[in-house]
TORKOL-4160 file (C-alpha; in steps of 0.2 Angstrom, whole numbers, padded with zeros to 4 digits, m for minus):
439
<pt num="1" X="0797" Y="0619" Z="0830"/>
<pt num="2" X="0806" Y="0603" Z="0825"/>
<pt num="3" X="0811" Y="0600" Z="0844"/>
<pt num="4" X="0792" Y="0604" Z="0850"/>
<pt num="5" X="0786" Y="0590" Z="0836"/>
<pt num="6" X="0801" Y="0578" Z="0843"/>
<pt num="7" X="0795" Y="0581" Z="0860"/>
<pt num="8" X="0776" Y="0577" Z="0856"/>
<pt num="9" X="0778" Y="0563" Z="0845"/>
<pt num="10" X="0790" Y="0557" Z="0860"/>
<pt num="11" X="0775" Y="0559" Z="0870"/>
<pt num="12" X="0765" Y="0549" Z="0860"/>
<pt num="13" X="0776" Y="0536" Z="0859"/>
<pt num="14" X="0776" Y="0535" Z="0877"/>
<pt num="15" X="0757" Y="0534" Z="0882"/>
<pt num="16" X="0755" Y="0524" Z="0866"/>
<pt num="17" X="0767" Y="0509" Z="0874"/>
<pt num="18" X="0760" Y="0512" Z="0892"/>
<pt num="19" X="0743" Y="0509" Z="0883"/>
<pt num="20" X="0749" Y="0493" Z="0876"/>
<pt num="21" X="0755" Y="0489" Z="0892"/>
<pt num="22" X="0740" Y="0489" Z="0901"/>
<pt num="23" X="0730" Y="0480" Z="0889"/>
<pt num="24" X="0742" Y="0467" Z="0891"/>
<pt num="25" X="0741" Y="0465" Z="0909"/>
<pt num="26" X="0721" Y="0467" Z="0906"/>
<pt num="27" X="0723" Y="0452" Z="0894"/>
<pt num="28" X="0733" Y="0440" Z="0906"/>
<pt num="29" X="0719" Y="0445" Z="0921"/>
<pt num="30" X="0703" Y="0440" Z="0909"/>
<pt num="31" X="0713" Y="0425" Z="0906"/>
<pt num="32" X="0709" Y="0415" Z="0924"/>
<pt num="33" X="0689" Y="0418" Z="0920"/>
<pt num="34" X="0686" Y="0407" Z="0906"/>
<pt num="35" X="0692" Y="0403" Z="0888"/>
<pt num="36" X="0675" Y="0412" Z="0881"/>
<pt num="37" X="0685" Y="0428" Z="0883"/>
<pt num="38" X="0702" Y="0422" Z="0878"/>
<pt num="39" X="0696" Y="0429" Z="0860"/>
<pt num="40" X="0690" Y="0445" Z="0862"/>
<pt num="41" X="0707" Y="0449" Z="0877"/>
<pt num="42" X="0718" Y="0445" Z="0860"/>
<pt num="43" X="0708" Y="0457" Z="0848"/>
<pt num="44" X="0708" Y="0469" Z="0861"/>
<pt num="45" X="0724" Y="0469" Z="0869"/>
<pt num="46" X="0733" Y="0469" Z="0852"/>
<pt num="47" X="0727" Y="0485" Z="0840"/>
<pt num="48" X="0744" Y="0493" Z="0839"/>
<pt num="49" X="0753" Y="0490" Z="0823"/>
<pt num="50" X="0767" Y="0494" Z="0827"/>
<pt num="51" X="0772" Y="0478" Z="0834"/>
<pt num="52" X="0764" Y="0466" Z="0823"/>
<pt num="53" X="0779" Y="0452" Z="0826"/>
<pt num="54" X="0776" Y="0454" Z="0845"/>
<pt num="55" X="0759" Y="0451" Z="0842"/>
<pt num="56" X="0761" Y="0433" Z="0834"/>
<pt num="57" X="0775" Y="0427" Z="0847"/>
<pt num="58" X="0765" Y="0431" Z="0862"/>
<pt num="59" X="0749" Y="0426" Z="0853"/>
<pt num="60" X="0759" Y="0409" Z="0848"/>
<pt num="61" X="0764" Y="0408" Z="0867"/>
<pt num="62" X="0748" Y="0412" Z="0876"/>
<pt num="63" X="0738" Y="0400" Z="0865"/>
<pt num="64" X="0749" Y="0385" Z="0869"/>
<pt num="65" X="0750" Y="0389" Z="0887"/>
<pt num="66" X="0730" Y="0393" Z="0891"/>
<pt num="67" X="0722" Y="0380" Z="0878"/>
<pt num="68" X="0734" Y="0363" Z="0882"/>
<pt num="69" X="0744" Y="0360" Z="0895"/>
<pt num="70" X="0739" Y="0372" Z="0910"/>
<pt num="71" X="0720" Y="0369" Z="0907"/>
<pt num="72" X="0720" Y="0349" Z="0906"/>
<pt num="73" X="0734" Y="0348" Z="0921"/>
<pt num="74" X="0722" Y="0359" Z="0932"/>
<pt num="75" X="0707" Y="0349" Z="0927"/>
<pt num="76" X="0714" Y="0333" Z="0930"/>
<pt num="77" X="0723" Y="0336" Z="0946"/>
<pt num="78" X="0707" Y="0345" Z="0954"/>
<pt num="79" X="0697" Y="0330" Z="0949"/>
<pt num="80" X="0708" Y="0316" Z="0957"/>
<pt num="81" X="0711" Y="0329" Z="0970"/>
<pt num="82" X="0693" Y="0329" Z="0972"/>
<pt num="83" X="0691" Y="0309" Z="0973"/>
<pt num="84" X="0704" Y="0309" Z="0987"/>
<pt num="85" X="0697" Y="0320" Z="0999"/>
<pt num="86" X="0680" Y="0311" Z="0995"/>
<pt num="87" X="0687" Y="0296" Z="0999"/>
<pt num="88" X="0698" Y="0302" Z="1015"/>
<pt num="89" X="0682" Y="0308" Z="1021"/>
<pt num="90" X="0671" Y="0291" Z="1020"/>
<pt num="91" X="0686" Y="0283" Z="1029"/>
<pt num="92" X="0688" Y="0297" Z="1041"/>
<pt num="93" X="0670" Y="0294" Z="1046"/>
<pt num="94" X="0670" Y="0277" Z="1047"/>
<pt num="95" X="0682" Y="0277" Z="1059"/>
<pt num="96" X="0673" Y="0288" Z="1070"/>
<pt num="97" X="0661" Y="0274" Z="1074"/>
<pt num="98" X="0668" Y="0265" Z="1089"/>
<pt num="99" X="0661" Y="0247" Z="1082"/>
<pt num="100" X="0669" Y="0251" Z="1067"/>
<pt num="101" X="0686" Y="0255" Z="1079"/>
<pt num="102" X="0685" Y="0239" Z="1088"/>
<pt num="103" X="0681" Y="0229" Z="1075"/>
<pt num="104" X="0699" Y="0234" Z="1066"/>
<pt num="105" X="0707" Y="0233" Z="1081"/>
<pt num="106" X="0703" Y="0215" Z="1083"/>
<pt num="107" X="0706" Y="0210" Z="1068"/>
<pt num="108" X="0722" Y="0219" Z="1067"/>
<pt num="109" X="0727" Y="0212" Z="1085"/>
<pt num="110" X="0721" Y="0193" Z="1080"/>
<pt num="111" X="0734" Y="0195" Z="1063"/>
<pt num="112" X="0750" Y="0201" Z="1074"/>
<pt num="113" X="0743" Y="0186" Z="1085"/>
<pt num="114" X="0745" Y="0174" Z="1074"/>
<pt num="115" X="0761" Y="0180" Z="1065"/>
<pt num="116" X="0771" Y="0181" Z="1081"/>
<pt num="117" X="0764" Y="0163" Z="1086"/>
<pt num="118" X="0769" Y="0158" Z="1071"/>
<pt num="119" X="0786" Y="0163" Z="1071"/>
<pt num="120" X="0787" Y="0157" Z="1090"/>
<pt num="121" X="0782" Y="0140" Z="1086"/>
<pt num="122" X="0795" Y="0138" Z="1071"/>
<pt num="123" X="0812" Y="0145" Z="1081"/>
<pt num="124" X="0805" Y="0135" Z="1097"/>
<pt num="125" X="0797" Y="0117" Z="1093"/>
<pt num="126" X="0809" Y="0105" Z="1083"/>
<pt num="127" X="0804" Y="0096" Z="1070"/>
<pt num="128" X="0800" Y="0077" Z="1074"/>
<pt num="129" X="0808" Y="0070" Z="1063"/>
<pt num="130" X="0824" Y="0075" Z="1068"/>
<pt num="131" X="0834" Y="0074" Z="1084"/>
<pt num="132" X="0830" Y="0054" Z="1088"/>
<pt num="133" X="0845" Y="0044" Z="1094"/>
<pt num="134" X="0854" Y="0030" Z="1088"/>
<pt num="135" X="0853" Y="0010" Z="1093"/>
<pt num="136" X="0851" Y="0007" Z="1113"/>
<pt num="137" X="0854" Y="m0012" Z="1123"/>
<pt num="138" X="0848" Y="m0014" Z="1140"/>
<pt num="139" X="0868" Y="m0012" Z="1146"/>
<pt num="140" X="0879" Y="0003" Z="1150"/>
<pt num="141" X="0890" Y="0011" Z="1134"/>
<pt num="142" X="0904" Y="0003" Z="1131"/>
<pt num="143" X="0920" Y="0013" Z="1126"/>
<pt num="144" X="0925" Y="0012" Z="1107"/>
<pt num="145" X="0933" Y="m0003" Z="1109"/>
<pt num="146" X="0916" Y="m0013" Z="1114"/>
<pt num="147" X="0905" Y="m0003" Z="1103"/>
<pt num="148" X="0902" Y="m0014" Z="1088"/>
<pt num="149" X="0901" Y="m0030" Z="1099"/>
<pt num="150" X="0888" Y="m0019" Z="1108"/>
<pt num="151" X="0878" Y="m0015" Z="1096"/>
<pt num="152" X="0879" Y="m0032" Z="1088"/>
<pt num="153" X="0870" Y="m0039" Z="1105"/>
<pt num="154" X="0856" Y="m0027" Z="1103"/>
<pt num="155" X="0841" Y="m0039" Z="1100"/>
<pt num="156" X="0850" Y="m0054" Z="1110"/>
<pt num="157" X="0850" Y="m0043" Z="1125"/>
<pt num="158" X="0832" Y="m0037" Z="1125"/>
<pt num="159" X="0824" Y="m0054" Z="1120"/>
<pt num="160" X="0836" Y="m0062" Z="1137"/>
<pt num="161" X="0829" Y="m0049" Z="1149"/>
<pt num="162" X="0812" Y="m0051" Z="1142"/>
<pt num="163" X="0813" Y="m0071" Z="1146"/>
<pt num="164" X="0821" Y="m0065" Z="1161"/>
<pt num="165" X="0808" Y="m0056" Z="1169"/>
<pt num="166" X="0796" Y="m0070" Z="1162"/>
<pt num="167" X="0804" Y="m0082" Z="1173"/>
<pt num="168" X="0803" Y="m0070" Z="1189"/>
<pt num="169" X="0787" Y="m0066" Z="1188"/>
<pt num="170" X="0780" Y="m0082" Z="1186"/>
<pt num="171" X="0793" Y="m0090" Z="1201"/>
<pt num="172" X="0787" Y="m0074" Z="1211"/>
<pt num="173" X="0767" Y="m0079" Z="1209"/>
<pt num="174" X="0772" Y="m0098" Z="1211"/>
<pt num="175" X="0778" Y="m0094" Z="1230"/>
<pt num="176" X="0768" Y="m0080" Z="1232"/>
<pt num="177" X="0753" Y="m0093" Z="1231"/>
<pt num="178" X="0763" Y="m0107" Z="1242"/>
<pt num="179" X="0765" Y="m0094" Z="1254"/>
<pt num="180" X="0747" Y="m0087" Z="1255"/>
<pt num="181" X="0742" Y="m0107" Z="1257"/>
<pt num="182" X="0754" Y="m0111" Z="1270"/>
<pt num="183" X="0748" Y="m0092" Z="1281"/>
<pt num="184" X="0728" Y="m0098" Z="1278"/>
<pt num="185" X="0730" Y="m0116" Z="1285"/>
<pt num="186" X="0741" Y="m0109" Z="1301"/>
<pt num="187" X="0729" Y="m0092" Z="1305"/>
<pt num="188" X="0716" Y="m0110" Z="1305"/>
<pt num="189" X="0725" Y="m0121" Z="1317"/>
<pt num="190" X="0733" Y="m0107" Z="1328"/>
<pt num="191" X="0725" Y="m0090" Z="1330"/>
<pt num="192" X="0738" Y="m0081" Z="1338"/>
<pt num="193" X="0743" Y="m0061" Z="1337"/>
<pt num="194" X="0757" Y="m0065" Z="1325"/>
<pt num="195" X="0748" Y="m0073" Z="1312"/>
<pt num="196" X="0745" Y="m0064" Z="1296"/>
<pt num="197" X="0727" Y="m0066" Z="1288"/>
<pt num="198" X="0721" Y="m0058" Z="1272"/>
<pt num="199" X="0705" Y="m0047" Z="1267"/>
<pt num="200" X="0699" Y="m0043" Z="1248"/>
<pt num="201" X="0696" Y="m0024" Z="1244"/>
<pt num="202" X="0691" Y="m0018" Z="1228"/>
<pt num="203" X="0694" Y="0000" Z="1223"/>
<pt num="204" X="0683" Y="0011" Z="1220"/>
<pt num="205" X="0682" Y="0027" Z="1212"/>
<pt num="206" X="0690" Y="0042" Z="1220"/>
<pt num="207" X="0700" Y="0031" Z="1230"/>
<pt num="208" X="0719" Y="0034" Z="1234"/>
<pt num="209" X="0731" Y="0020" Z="1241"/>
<pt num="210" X="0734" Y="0032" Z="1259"/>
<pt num="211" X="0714" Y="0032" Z="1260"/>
<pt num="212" X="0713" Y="0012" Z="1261"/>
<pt num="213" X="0729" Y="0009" Z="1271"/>
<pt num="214" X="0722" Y="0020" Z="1283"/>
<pt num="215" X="0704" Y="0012" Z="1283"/>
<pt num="216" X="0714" Y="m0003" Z="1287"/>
<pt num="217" X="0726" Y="0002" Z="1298"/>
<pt num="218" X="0741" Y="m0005" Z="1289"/>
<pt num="219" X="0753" Y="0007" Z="1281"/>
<pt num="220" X="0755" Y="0012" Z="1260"/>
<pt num="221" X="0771" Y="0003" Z="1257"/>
<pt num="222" X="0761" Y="m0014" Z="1266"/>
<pt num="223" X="0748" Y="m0011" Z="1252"/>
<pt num="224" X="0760" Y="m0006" Z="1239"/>
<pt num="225" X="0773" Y="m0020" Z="1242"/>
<pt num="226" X="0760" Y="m0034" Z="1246"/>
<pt num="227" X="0747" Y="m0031" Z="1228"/>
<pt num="228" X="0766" Y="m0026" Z="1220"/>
<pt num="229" X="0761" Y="m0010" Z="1212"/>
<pt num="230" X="0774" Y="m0002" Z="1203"/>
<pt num="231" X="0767" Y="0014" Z="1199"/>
<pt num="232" X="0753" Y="0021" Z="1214"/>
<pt num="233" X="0744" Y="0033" Z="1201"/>
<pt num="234" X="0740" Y="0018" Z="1191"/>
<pt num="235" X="0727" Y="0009" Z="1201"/>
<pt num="236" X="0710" Y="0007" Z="1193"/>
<pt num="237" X="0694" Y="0007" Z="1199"/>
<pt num="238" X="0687" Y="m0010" Z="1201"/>
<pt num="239" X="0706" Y="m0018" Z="1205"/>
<pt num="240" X="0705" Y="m0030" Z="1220"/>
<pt num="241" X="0722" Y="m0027" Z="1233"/>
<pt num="242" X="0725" Y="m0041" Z="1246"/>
<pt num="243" X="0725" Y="m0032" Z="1265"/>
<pt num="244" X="0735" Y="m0040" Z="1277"/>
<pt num="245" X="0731" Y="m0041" Z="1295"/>
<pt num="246" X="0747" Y="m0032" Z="1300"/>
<pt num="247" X="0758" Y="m0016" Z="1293"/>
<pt num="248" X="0772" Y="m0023" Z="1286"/>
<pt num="249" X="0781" Y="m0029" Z="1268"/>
<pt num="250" X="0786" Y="m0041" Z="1257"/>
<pt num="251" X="0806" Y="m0043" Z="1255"/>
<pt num="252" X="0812" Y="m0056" Z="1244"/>
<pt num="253" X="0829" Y="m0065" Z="1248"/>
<pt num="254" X="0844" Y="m0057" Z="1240"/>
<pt num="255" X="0855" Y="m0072" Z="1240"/>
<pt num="256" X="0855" Y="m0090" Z="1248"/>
<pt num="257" X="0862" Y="m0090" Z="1267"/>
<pt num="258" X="0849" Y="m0075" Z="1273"/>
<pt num="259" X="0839" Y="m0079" Z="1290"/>
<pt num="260" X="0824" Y="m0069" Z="1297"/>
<pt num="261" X="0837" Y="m0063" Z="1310"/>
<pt num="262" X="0849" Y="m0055" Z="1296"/>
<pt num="263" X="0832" Y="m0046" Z="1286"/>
<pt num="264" X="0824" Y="m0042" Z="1303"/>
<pt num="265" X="0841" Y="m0031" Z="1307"/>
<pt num="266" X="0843" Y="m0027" Z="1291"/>
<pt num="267" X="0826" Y="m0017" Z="1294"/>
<pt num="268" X="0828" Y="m0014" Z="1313"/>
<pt num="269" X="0811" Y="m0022" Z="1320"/>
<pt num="270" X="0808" Y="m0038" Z="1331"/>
<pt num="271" X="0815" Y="m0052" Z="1324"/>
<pt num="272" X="0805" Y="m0065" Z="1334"/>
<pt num="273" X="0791" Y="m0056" Z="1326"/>
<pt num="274" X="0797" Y="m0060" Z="1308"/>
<pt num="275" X="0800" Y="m0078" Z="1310"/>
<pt num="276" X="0785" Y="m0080" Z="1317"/>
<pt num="277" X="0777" Y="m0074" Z="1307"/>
<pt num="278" X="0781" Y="m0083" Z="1292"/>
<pt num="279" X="0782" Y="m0101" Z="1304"/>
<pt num="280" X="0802" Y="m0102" Z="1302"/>
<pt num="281" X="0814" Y="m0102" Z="1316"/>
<pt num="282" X="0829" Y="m0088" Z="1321"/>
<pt num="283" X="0841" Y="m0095" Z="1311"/>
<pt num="284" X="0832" Y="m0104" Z="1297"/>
<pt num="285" X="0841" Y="m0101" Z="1278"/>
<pt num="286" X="0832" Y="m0097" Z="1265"/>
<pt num="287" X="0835" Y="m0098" Z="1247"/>
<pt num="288" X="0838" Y="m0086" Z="1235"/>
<pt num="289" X="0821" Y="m0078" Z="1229"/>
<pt num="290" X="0811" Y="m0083" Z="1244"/>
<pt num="291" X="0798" Y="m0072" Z="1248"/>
<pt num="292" X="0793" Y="m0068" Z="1266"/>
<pt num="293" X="0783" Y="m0057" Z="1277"/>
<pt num="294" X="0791" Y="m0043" Z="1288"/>
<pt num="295" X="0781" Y="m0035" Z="1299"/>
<pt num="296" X="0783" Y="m0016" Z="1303"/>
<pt num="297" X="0797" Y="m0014" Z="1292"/>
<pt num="298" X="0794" Y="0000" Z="1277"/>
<pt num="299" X="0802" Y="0002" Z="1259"/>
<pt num="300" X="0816" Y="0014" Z="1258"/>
<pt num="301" X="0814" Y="0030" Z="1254"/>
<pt num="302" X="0822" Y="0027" Z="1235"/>
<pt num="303" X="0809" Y="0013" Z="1231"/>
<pt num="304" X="0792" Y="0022" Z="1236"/>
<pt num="305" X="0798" Y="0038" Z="1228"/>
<pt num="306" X="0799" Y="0028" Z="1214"/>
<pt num="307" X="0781" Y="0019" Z="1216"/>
<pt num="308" X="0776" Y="0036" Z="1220"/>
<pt num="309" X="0784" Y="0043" Z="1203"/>
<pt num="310" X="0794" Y="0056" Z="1212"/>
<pt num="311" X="0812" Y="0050" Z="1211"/>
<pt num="312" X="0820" Y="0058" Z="1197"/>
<pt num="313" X="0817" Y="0077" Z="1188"/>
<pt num="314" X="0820" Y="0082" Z="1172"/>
<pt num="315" X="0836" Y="0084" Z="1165"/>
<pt num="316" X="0829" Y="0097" Z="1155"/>
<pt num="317" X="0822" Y="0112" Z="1164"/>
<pt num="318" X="0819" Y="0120" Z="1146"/>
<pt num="319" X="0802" Y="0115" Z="1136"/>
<pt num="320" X="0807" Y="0100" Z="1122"/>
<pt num="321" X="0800" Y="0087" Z="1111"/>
<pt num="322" X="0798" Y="0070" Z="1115"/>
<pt num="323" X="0805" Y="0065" Z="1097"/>
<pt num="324" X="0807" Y="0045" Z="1102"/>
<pt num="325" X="0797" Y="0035" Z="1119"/>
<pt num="326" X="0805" Y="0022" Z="1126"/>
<pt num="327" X="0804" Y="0004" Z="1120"/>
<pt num="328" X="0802" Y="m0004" Z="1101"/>
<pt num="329" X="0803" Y="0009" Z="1088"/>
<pt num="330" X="0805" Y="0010" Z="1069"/>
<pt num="331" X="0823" Y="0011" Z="1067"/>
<pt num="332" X="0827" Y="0030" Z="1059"/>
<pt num="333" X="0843" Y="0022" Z="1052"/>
<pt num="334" X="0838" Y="0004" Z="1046"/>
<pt num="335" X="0821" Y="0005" Z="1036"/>
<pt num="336" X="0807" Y="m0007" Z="1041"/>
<pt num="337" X="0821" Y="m0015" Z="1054"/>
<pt num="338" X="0812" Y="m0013" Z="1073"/>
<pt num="339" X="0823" Y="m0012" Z="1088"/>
<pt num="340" X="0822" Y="m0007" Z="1105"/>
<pt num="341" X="0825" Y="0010" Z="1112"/>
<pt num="342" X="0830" Y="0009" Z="1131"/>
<pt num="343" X="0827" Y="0026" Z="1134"/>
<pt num="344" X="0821" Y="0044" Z="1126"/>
<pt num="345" X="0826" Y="0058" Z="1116"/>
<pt num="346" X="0820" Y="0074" Z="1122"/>
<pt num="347" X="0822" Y="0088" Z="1107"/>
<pt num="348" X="0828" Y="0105" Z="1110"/>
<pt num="349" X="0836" Y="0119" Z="1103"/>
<pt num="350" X="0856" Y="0116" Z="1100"/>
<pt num="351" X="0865" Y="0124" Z="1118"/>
<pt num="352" X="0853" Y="0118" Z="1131"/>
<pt num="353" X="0861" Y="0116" Z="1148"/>
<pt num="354" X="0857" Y="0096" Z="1153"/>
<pt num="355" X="0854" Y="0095" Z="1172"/>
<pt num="356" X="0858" Y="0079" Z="1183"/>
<pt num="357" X="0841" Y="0069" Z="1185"/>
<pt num="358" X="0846" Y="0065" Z="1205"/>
<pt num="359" X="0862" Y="0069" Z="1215"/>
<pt num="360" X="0873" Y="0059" Z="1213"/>
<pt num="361" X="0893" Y="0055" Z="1206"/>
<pt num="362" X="0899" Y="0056" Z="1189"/>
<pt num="363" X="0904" Y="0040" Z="1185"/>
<pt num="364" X="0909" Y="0040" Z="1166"/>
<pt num="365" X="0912" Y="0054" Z="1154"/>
<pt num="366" X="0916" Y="0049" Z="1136"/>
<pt num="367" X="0912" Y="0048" Z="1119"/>
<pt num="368" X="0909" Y="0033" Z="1108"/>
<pt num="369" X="0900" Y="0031" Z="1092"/>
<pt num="370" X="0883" Y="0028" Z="1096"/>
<pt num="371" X="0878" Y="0041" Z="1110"/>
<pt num="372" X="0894" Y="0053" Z="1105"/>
<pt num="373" X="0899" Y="0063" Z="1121"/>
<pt num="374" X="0890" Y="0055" Z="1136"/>
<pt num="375" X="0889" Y="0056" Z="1154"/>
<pt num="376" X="0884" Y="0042" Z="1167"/>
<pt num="377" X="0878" Y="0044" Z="1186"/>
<pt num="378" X="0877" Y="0033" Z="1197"/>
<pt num="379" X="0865" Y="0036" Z="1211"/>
<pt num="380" X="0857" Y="0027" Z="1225"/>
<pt num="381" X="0848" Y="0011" Z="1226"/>
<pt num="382" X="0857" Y="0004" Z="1210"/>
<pt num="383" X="0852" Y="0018" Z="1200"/>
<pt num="384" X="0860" Y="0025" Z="1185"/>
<pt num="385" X="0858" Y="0037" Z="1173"/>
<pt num="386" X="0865" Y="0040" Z="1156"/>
<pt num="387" X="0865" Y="0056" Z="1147"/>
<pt num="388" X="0868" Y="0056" Z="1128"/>
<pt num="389" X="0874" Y="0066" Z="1112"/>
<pt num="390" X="0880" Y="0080" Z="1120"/>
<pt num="391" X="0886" Y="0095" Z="1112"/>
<pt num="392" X="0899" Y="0097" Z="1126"/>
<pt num="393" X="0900" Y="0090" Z="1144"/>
<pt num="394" X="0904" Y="0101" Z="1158"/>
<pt num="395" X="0908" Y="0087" Z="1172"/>
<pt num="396" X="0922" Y="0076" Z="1177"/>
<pt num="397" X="0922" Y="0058" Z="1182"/>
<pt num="398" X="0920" Y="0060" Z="1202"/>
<pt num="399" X="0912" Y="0073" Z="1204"/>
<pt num="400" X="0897" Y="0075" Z="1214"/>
<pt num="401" X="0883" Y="0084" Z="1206"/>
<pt num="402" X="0866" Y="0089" Z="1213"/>
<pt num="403" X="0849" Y="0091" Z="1203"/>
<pt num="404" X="0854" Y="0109" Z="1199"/>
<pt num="405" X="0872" Y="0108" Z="1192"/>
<pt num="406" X="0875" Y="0108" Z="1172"/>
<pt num="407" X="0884" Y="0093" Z="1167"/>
<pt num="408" X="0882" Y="0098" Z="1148"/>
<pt num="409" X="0873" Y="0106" Z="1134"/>
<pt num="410" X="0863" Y="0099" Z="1121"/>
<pt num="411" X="0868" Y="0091" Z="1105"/>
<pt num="412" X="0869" Y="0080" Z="1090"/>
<pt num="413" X="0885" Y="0070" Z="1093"/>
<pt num="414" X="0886" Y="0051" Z="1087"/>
<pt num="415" X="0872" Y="0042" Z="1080"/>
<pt num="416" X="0858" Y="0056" Z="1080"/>
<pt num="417" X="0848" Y="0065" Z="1066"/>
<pt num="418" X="0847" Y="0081" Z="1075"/>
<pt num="419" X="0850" Y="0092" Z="1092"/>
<pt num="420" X="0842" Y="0084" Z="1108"/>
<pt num="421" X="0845" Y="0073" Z="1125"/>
<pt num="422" X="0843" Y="0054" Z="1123"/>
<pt num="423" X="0840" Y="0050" Z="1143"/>
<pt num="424" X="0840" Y="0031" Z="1152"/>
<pt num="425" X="0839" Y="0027" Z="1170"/>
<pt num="426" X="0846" Y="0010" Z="1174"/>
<pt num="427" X="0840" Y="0001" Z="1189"/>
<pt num="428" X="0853" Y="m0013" Z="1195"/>
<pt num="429" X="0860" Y="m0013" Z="1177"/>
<pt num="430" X="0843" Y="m0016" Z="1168"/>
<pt num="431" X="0833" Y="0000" Z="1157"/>
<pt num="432" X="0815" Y="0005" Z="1163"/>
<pt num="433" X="0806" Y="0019" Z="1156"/>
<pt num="434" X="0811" Y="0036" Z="1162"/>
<pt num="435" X="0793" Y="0041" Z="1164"/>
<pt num="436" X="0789" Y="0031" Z="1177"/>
<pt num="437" X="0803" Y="0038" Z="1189"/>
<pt num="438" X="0801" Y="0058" Z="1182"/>
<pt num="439" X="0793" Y="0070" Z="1194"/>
């Protein structure tokens, strides 16, 4: 009897705890449906008494779990869960529009634009104020031991050339107007083939000095030699040019002892023609700075290519900044002191090759104190060309270098305030402004 009671109370025991077992797990499913049946799960899923202390542990542990943390965490995260996919909604249908497409595109495009124009302008364009050159004279650098004797003649230099070409241009329209008389009163008293009379022309618009010649029948370097043009883009309408009757051009005499004969070989036409036409014999001398008629001849190549503004090409094939023109600046080392720049500073990046302007042999490669490591070129026709503030040169003295070869690289050597190329062209030992002879 006492092991058939054992075996039923064991019994007992058993579907009691399997009881409690599935009120449990009925207790944790009614949890997920709400907290209005949290209460009645609790009363419900814990009748037995014989485990009161389990009862308040997992009572303790249930309450803190479903009341606080996991129902505020749900709610909050579904909420902002919520307010995202509403929000990557609008955007994704707003950008199924294709104005609305196009629109961002453009605006994206025109920022990258500007950002990468930006940063292209600041690595590429040098600042103005730097890269100008120092002191310039109207004579070639002198070595060290010259320099501070050069640069002491600076503005006794520039004022003597300036009085210079005064006096030459005033002597030149003195005979030029002695000449023309003497032509008029001769075409008057003996009309022959040989006499040269003028005609007045004034430009009009649209007019180009190979249109007039031919109109004419003379030749461009007669009309370009004979009005004295220096620069054939330059001519303006309304200017008034003096025709001749004849091609030709006007030479002025190099040195006292020259006869028609000599300039008429010199030029390989008639020489009878020459003197007669300027009413002097074979082998009359002239002075030095007469000026005389020669018909048929024609400038040399290196003088009209000059006119023409075709002679020289840039020494820089890269793009640079024109950081000083030439002639009177405000001195970037002597405030409020002017002095005369005989040439220009082209701004570049550091490392630029440096090409020579016209063929021609290396002269001179130096350094001294003002234009620090320098190169000079001497060309044709008593041109020169001087290259300045080099980083490095890359010639020797006698070589002979063409318009593609690299005689040095960009710099800031001497008396410079940054990297660039200070360039002169000399013509028969005298500055003119670069410009005029670039291509």
């Amino acid at each position: 009897m006492s092991e058939k009671i054992g075996e039923k109370s064991f019994l007992k025991k058993c579907e009691a705890s399997r009881e409690s077992e599935s009120r449990a797990s009925l207790s944790r499913a009614t949890v997920s449906r709400g907290s209005e049946n949290r209460a009645t799960v609790r009363e419900s899923s814990f009748k037995t008494k014989s485990e009161p202390k389990l009862e308040r542990k997992f009572d303790f542990t249930f309450d803190n779990w479903t009341e606080t943390k996991p129902e505020k965490k749900y709610f909050i995260s579904e909420r902002f869960q919520g307010i995202i996919n509403r929000l990557v909604k609008s955007v994704s249908m707003s950008f199924k529009s294709n104005s609305v497409q196009v629109v961002c595109l453009s605006v994206l495009g025109f920022c990258a634009g500007v950002f990468l124009t930006c940063i292209l302008i600041t690595a590429r364009r040098p600042d103005s104020r730097h890269g100008v050159g120092g002191l310039e004279t109207s004579a070639e650098p002198e070595y060290e031991e010259n320099l501070s004797s050069l640069l002491a003649q600076v503005e006794k230099d520039t004022a003597a050339d300036f009085d210079a070409d005064a006096e030459a241009l005033l002597s030149d329209s003195v005979d030029e107007a002695s000449a023309d008389a003497a032509l008029t009163d001769s075409a008057l008293s003996d009309p022959d083939s040989s006499v040269i009379t003028y005609q007045t022309y004034r430009v009009k618009a649209g007019d180009m000095i190979g249109f007039i010649a031919d109109a004419f029948d003379v030749t461009q370097d007669t009309i370009i030699s004979v009005n004295n043009i220096k620069q054939s883009r330059l001519i303006q309408p309304g200017q008034y040019l003096k025709i001749p009757s004849m091609p030709g051009i006007i030479y002025t005499v190099k040195k006292n002892g020259e006869t028609p004969a000599t300039i008429a070989e010199k030029y390989k036409v008639n020489a009878e023609k020459c003197a007669s036409a300027n009413y002097v014999s074979l082998d009359t001398e002239l002075k030095a700075g007469t000026s005389i008629f020669v018909p048929e001849a024609e400038l040399d190549w290196a003088t009209r290519q000059e006119i023409n503004g075709d002679l020289f090409k840039k020494p820089l094939h890269a793009r640079y900044w024109l950081s000083s023109n030439y002639g009177w600046r405000d001195s970037p080392f002597n405030a409020g002191k002017r002095t005369f720049h005989g040439g220009v500073d082209m701004a570049v990046a550091q490392g630029t090759p440096i090409y020579a302007a016209l063929d021609g042999t290396v002269t001179a490669v130096g350094y001294n104190a003002t234009y620090g490591n320098y190169v000079i070129i001497t060309h044709h026709s008593g041109y020169k060309t001087l290259y300045g503030h080099m980083k490095a040169t890359a010639c020797r003295k006698g070589n002979f270098v063409y318009t593609n070869t690299v005689i040095g690289y960009v710099g800031s050597t001497g008396m410079s305030t940054g990297p660039h190329l200070h360039f002169t062209v000399y013509k028969n030992g005298k500055t003119i402004n670069p410009f005029a002879v670039l291509n």
